[in-house]
C-alpha positions as CSV (number, residue, x, y, z in Angstrom):
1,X,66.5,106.7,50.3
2,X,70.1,106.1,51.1
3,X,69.9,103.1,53.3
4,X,72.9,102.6,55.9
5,X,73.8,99.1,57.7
6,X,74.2,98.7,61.1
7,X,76.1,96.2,63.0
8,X,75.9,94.9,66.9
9,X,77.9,97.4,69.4
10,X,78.9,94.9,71.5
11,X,79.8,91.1,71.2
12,X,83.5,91.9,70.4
13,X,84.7,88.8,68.7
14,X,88.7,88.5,69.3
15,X,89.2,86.4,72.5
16,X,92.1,88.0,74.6
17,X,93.8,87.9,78.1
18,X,91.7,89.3,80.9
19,X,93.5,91.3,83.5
20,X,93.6,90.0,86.7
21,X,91.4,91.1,89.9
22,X,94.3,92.2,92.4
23,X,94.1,91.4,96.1
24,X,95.0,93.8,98.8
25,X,98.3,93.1,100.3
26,X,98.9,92.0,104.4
27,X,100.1,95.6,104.5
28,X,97.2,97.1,103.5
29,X,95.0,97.4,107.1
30,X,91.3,98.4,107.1
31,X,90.5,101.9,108.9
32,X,90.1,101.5,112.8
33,X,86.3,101.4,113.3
34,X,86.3,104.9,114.4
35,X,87.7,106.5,111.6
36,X,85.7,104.5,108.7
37,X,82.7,106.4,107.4
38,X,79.2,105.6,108.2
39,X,76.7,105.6,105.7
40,X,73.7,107.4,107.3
41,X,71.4,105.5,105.8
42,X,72.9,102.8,108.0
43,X,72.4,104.7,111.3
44,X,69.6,105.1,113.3
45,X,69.3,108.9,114.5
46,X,70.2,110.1,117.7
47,X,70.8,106.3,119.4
48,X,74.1,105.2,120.9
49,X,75.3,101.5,121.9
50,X,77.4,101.2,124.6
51,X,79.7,97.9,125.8
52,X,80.9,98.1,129.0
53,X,83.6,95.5,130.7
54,X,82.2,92.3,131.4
55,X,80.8,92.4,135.2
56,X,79.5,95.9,135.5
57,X,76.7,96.7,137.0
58,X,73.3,98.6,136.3
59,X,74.2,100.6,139.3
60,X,77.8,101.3,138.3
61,X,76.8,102.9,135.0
62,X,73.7,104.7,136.3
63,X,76.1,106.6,138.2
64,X,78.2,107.8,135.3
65,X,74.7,108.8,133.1
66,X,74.5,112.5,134.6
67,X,77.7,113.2,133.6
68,X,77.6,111.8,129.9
69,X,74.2,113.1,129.8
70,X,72.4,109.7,128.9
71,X,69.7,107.4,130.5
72,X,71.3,104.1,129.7
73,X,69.8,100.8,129.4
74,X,70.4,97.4,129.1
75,X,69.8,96.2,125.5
76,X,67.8,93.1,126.6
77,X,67.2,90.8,129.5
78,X,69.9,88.8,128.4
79,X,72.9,91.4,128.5
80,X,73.6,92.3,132.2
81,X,75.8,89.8,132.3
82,X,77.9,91.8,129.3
83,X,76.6,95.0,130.3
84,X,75.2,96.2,126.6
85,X,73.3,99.2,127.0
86,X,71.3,101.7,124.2
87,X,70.4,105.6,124.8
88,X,68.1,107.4,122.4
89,X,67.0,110.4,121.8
90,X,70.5,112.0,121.8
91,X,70.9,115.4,120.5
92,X,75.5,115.5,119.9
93,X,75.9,112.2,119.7
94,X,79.5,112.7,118.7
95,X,80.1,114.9,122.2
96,X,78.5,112.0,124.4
97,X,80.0,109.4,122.6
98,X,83.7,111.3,123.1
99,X,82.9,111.6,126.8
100,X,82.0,108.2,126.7
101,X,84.9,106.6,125.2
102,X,87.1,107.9,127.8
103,X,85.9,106.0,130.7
104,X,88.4,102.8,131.7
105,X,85.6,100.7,132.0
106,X,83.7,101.5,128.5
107,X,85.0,98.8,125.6
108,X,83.3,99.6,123.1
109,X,80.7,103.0,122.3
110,X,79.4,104.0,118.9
111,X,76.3,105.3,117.1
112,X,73.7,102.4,116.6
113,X,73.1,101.3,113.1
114,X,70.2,99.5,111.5
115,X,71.5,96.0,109.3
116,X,69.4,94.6,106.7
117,X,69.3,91.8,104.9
118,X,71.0,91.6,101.5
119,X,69.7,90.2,98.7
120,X,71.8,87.5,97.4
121,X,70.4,85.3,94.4
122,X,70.3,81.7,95.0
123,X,71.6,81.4,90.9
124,X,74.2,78.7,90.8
125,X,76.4,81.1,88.3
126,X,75.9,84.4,90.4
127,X,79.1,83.5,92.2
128,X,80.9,84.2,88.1
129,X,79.1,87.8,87.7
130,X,81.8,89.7,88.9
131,X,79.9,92.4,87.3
132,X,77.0,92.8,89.3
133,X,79.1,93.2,92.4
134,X,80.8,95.9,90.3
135,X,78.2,97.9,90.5
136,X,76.6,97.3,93.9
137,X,73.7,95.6,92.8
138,X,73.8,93.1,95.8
139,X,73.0,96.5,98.3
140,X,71.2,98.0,95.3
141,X,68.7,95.1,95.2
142,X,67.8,96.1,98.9
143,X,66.0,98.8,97.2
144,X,63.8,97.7,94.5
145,X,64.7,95.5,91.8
146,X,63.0,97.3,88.7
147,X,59.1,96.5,89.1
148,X,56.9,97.8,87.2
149,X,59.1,99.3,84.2
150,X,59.4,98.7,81.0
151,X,62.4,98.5,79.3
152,X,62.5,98.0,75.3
153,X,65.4,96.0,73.8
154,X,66.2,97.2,70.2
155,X,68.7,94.4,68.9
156,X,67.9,90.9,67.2
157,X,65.3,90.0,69.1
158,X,64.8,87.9,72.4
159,X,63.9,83.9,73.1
160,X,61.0,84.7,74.9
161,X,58.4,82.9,73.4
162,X,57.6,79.2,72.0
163,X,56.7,79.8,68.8
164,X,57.5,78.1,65.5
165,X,61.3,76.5,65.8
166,X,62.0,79.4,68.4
167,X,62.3,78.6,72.1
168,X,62.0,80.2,75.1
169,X,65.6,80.1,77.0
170,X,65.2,78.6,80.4
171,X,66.4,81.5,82.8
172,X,63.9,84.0,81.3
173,X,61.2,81.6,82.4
174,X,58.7,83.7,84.7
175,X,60.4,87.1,83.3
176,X,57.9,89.6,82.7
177,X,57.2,90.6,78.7
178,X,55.1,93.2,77.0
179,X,54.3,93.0,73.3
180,X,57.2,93.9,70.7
181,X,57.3,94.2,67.1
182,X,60.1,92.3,64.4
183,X,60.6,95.0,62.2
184,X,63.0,92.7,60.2
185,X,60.6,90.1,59.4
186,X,57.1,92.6,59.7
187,X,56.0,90.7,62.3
188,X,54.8,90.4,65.7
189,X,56.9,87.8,67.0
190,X,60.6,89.4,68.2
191,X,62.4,86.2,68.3
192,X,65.8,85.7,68.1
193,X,68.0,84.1,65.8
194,X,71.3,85.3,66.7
195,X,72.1,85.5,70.5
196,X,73.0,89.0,71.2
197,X,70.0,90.5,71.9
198,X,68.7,87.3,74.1
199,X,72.2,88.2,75.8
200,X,71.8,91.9,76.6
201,X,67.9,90.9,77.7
202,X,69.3,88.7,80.5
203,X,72.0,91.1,82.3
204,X,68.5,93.8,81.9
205,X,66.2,92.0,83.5
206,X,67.3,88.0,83.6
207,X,65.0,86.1,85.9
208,X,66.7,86.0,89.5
209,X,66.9,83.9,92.7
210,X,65.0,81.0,91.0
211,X,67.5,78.5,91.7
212,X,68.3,79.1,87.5
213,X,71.6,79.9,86.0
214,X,72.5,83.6,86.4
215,X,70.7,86.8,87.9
216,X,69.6,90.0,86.2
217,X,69.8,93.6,87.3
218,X,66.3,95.0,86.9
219,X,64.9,91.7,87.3
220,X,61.3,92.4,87.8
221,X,61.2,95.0,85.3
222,X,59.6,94.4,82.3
223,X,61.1,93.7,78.8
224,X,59.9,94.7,75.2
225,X,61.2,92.6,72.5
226,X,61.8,94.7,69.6
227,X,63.8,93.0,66.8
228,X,65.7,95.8,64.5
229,X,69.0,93.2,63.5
230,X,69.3,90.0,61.7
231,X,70.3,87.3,61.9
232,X,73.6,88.5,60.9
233,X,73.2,91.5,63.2
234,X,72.9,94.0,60.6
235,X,70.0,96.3,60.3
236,X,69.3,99.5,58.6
237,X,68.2,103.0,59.8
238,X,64.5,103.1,58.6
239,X,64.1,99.7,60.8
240,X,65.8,101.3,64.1
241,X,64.2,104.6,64.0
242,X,60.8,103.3,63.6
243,X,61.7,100.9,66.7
244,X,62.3,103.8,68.4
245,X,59.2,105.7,68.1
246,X,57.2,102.5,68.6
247,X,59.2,101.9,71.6
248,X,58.2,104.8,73.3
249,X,54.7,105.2,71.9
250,X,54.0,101.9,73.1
251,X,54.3,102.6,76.7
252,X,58.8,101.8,77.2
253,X,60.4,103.7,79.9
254,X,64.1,103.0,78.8
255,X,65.1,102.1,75.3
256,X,68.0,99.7,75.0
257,X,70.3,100.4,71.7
258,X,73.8,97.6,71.9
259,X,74.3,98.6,68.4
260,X,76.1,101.0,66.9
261,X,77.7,101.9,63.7
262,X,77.0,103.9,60.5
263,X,77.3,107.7,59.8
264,X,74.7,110.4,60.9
265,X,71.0,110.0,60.1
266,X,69.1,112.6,60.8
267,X,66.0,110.0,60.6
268,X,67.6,108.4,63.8
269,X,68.7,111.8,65.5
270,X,64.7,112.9,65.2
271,X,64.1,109.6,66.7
272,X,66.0,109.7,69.7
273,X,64.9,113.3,70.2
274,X,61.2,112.1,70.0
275,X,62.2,109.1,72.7
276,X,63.4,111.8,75.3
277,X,60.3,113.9,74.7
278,X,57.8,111.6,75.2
279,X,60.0,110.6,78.6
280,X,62.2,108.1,77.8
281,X,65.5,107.3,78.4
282,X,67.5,105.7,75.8
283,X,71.2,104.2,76.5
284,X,73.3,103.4,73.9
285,X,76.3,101.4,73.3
286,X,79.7,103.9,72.6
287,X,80.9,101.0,69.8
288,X,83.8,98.6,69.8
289,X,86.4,100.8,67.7
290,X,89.0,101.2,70.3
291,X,89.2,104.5,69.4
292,X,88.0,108.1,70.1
293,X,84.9,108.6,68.5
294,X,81.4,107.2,69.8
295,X,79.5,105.8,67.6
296,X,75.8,106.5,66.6
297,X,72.9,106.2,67.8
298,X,75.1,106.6,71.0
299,X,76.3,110.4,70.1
300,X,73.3,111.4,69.0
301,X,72.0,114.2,71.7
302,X,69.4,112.7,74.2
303,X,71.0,109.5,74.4
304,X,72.9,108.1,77.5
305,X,76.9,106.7,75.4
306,X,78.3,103.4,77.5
307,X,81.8,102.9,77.7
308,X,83.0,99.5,78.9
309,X,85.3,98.3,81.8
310,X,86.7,94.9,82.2
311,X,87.2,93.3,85.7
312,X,89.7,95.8,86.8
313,X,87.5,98.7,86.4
314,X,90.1,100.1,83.5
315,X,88.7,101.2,80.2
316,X,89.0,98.0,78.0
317,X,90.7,97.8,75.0
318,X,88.1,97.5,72.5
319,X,85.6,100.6,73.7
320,X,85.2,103.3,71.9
321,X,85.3,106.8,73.6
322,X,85.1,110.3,73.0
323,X,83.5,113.8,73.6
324,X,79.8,112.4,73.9
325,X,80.3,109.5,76.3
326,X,78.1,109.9,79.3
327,X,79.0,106.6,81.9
328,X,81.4,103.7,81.8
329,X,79.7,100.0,82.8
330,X,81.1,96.6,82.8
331,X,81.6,95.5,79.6
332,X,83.9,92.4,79.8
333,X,87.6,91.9,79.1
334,X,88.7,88.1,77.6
335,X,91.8,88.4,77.4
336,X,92.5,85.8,80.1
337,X,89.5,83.7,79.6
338,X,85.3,83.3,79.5
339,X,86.1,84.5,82.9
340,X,86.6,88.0,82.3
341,X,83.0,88.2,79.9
342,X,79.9,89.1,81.2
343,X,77.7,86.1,82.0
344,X,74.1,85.6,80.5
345,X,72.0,83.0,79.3
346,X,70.9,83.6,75.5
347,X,70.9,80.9,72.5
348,X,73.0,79.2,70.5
349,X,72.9,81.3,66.9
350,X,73.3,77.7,65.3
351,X,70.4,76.4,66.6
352,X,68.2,79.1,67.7
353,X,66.5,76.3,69.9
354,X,69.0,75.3,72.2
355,X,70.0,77.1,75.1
356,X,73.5,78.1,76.2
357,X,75.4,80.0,78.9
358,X,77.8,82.1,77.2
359,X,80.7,84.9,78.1
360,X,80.3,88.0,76.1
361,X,82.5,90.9,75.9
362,X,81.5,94.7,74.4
363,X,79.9,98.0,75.0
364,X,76.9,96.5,73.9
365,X,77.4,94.3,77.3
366,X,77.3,97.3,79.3
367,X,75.5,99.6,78.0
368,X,72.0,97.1,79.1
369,X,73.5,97.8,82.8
370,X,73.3,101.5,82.7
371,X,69.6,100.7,81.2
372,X,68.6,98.4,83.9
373,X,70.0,100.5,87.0
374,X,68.1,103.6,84.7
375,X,64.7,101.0,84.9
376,X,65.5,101.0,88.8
377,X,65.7,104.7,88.8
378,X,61.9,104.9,87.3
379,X,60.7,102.1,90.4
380,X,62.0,104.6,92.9
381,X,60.4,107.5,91.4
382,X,62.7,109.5,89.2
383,X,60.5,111.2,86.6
384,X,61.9,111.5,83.3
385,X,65.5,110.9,81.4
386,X,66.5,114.1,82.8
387,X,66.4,113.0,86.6
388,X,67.4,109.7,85.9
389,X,70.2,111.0,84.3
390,X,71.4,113.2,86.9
391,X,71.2,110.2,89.4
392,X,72.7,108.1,87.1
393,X,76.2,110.6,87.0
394,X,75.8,111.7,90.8
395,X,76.2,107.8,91.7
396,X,78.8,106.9,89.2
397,X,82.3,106.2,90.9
398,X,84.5,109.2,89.4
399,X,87.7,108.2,87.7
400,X,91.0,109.5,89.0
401,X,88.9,111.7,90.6
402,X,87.6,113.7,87.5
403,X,84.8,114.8,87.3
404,X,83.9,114.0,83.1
405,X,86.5,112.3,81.0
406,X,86.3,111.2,77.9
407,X,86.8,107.2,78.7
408,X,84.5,107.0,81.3
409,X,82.1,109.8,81.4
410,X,81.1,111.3,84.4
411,X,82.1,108.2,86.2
412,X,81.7,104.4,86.8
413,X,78.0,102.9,87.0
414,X,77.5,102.8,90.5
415,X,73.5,101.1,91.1
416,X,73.7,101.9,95.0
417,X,74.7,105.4,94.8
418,X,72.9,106.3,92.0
419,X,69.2,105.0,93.8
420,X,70.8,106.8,97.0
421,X,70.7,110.0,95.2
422,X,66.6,109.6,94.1
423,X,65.9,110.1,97.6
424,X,62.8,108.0,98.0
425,X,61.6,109.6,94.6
426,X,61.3,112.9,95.9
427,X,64.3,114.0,94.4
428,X,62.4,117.1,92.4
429,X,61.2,119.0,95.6
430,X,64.3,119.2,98.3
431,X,65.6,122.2,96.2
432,X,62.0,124.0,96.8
433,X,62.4,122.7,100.7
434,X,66.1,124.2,101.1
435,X,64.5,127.5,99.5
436,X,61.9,127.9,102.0
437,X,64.1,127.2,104.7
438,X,66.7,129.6,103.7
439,X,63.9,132.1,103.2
440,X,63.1,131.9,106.8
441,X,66.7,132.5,107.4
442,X,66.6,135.6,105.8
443,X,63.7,136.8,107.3
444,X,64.7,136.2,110.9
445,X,68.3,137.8,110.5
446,X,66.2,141.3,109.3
447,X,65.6,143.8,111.6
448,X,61.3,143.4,112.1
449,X,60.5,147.1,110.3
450,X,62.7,145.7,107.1
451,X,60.6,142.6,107.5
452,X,58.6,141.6,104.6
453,X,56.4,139.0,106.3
454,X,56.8,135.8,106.8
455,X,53.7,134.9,104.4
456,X,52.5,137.5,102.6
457,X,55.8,137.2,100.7
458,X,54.7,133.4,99.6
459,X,51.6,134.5,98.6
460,X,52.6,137.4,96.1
461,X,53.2,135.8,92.6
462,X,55.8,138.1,91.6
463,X,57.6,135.9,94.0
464,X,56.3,133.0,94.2
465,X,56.7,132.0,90.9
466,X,60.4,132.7,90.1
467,X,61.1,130.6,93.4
468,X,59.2,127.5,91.4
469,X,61.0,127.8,88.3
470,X,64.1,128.0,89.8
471,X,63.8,125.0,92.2
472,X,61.4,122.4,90.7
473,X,60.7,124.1,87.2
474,X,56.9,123.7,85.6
475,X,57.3,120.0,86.6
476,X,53.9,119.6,85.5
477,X,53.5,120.9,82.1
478,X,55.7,117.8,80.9
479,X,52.4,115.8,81.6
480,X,50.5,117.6,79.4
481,X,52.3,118.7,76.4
482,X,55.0,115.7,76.4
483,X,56.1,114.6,73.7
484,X,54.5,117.2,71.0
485,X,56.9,118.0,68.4
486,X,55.0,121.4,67.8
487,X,56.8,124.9,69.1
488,X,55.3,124.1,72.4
489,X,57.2,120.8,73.0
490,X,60.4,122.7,72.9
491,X,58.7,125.5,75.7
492,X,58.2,122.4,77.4
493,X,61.4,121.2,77.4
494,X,62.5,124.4,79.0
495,X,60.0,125.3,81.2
496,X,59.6,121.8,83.0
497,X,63.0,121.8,83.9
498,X,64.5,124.4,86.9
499,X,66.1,127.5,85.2
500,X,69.3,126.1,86.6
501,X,68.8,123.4,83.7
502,X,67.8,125.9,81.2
503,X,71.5,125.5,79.5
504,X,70.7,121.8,78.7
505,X,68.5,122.8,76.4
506,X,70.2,126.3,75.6
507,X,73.5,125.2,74.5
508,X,72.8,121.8,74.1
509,X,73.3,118.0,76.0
510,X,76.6,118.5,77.6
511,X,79.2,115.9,79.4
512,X,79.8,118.7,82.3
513,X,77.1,121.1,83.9
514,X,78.1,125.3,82.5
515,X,78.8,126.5,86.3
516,X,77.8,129.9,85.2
517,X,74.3,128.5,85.0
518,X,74.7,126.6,88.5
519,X,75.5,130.0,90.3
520,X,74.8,133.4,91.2
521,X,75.3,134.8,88.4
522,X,71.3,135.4,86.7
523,X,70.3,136.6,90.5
524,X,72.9,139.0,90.1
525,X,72.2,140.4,87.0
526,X,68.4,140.9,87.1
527,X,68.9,142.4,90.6
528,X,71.1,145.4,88.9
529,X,67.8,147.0,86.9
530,X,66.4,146.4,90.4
531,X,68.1,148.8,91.7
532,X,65.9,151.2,89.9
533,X,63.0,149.5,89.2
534,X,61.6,148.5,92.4
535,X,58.9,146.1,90.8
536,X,61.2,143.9,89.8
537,X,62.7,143.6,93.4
538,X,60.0,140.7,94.3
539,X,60.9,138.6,91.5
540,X,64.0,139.0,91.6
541,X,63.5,138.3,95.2
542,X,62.0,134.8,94.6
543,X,64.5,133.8,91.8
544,X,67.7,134.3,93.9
545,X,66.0,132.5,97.1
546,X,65.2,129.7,94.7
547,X,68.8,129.5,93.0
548,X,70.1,129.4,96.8
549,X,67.9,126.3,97.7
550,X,68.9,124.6,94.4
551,X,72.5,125.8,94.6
552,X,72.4,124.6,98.4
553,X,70.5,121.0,97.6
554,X,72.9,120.4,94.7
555,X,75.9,120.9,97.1
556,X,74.7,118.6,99.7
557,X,73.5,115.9,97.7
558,X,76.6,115.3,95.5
559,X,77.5,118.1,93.7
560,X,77.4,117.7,89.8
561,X,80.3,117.9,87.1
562,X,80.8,121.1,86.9
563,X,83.0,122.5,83.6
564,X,85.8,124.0,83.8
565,X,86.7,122.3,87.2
566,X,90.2,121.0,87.4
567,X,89.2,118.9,90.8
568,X,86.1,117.6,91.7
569,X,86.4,118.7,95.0
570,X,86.2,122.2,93.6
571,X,82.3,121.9,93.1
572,X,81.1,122.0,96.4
573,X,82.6,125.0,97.3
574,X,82.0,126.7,94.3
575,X,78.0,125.8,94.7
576,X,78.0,126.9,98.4
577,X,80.1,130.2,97.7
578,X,77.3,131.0,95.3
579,X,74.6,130.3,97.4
580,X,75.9,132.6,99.7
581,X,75.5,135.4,97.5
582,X,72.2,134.4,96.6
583,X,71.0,134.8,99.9
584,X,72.5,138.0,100.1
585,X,70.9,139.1,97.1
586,X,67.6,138.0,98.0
587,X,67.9,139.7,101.7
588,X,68.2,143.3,99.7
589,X,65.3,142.5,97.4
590,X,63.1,141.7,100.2
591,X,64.0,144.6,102.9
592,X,61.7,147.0,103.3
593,X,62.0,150.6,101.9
594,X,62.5,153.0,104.6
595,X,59.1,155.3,104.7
């Protein structure tokens, strides 16, 4: 067997200047308050604040209520001497809070909004992680911080342990560890004796706000050591493929690859491919080339390619990039300094006992962010590497507003938006809920003797179940055939994902989503042998309602990259245009036949 070496995909050695962090000039004035957006997770529904002049009365603006249409009151025992008064239970708050503002003796009057508190590490070094406030992990972390996921790092190994000359580095103390495997040595004990991988472990999942060092992004996730390089960071395909598939047979939610190198190994490819069936995600460095080609395991289909940004947010110089990549992440950029790395706590490779705070630069630095905001994905409820990925590119901040390039994917790794778009976990049945609404639509704009019904048309499976596999998919055959690598594995594949998916899997992991797929275009051409065949009318009822919902859902919670699109501004309207017809479509399959 022809046995190929692999080197780290990160750790990019050359020392070089760092760009600098530009600062908005005196010119440069925030939005007035009006015109900034609100976030409406931020704002609490139908509820207005009002400030009036200092000195006004309860009595004064009681008398103005019946013409804003409000019942104001004072905020608390304490404000009638500053007159600040709420009003709930507002229907247009945008029309009262216009009539509002017009008044002389109104200050102040705008929607309330909830504030939390943000989590902010008390990690002397957190200040230096530029990085993490890159990404939004400070308003990210008021969401959940990884719990209860595992994610396995494939590299050379962590200090986790006490064991023989190894030690355990001080700011993973109180981390959370599963059993690994070194498949360098054949033995259970993943140490490391280099530093990378001890690196890459801490920006995944370093222990946080424990008065230690630096913080982590997924820092109550769970990490499995899983040693598959050298001490010289070199390691061979046999070693990484077999880390895969013991990776995700030993219970990993995300594999972590920061290595990269080699040609095409069909070994590894069958690997990766086992990974994302058994329902893992596996990330994977681009490589440090400079140049336009990602490297493997990174290209290989199934696997999420990083690109890396220094502190500007600019492709830096050493990543590689190319047709496959997926998302950019900071990566680090010395050219000015230890500055511009990314931070972590790891060991010193002369001493693999002593500890050290070192600045790293490479894709393999941030590709263990995309894995880490992918782990926070899992805690929030995404199921699978296929939602996780579409949350993952929906959230990333899009470049120059493109929709997919080839430097940065479909965007820059954005942990905020990205957990936004899960939607408390629940991001698998809104396009089911849009459906059913926009069924009862349809039926209350026919005429009641071309009325179906408004239930017996749920109940008939002819319908029913093209409206399912268009909006969720069979969700639930992944739980019991995942993971097979018979011929019903790949229905699986299929089947559990909505038929607007189906082209993943039909023409294979693409960068861009085929808009022919996501839009009217399947509706439309099973409803022409409709025309003559009237049994096919309810199913081809229930598909084209269920492409609307998921058309509809799609536009209005961040549309995806869609091919072919010059702008992406472009995908919106092109989703709802589609759904129109959809619904128009459906509306002829369901009338009624005149008797």
């Amino acid at each position: 067997m022809r046995m190929v070496r692999w080197t780290l995909g990160g750790a990019v050695l050359a020392v070089t200047l760092a760009t600098a962090c530009t600062s908005p000039s005196p010119e440069q004035e925030p939005p007035p308050p009006a015109e900034a957006a609100l976030d409406p997770m931020d704002v609490v529904d139908g509820a207005i604040v009002v400030d009036f002049k200092d000195g006004t009365t309860k009595a004064e603006f009681d008398a103005w209520e019946a013409d804003w249409g409000v019942d104001l009151e004072l905020n608390s025992v304490e404000s009638a001497d500053e007159a600040l008064t709420l009003a709930v239970g507002i229907d247009d708050v945008d029309g009262v809070l216009a009539r509002i503002r017009q008044h002389p003796s109104v200050e102040a009057a705008e929607p309330l909004m909830e504030v939390r508190a943000s989590f902010t590490p008390n990690d002397p070094k957190y200040s230096e992680q530029w990085n993490l406030r890159m990404i939004n992990m400070p308003t990210a972390w008021d969401r959940n911080h990884g719990k209860g996921v595992v994610v396995a790092v494939l590299d050379t190994g962590i200090a986790y342990e006490d064991y023989d000359e190894f030690k355990q580095v001080p700011d993973l103390k109180g981390a959370k560890f599963v059993k690994g495997f070194d498949f360098v040595n054949d033995d259970e004990h993943a140490n490391d004796d280099h530093g990378h991988g001890t690196h890459v472990a801490g920006t995944i999942a370093q222990a946080t706000n424990n008065n230690e060092g630096v913080a982590g992004v997924a820092f109550e996730a769970t990490l499995m050591p899983v040693k598959v390089l050298n001490h010289f960071g070199g390691g061979t395909t046999a070693d990484i493929a077999d880390a895969i598939r013991f990776a995700a047979d030993k219970g990993a939610n995300v594999i972590n690859m920061s290595l990269g190198g080699g040609g095409y190994s069909q070994v590894m490819a069958s690997a990766v491919e086992y990974a994302r069936k058994k329902g893992v995600t596996v990330v994977a460095a681009a490589g440090n080339g400079g140049r336009a080609r990602v490297e493997f395991p990174a290209a290989y289909p199934g696997a999420v390619a990083v690109s890396a940004v220094g502190p500007d947010g600019v492709l830096a110089p050493y990543s590689s990039y190319g047709k496959e990549l997926d998302i950019a992440a900071p990566g680090g950029d010395k050219r000015r300094g230890d500055q511009g790395g990314i931070l972590q706590n790891t060991i010193d490779p002369r001493n693999p006992a002593q500890s050290v705070y070192a600045s790293y630069q490479g894709t393999s630095m941030a590709t263990p962010h995309v894995a880490a905001v992918a782990a926070m994905l899992y805690a929030a409820g995404a199921k699978g590497p296929d939602e996780v990925e579409k949350a993952l590119y929906a959230g990333a901040k899009k470049m120059a507003d493109q929709a997919w390039s080839e430097q940065y994917g479909h965007g820059l790794l954005n942990a905020e938006a990205s957990l936004a778009s899960v939607r408390g976990g629940m991001s698998q049945w809104p396009p089911l809920y849009w459906a059913l609404a926009l069924l009862a639509f349809v039926l209350l704009t026919m005429r009641g003797g071309a009325r179906p019904g408004f239930l017996n048309v749920l109940f008939k499976p002819a319908f029913l179940i093209p409206l399912l596999m268009s909006t969720v998919g069979a969700w639930f055959l992944r739980t019991w055939f995942g993971g097979s690598d018979s011929a019903a594995g790949e229905v699986v594949q299929v089947a559990s994902l909505p038929i607007p998916d189906w082209e993943r899997i039909i023409f294979g992991r693409g960068k861009t989503v085929n808009p022919l797929f996501y839009s009217a275009l399947i509706p439309l051409l099973l409803s022409l042998p409709s025309i003559k065949w009237r049994g096919l009318r309810a199913a081809t009822g229930g598909l084209a309602l269920g492409f609307a919902g998921f058309l509809a859902y799609s536009a209005w919670a961040g549309a995806p990259a869609l091919a072919w699109m010059p702008f992406t501004f472009l995908a919106k309207p092109w989703l709802g245009f589609n759904t129109v017809i959809c619904l128009v479509i459906a509306r002829a399959m369901l009338k009624k036949e005149d008797a």
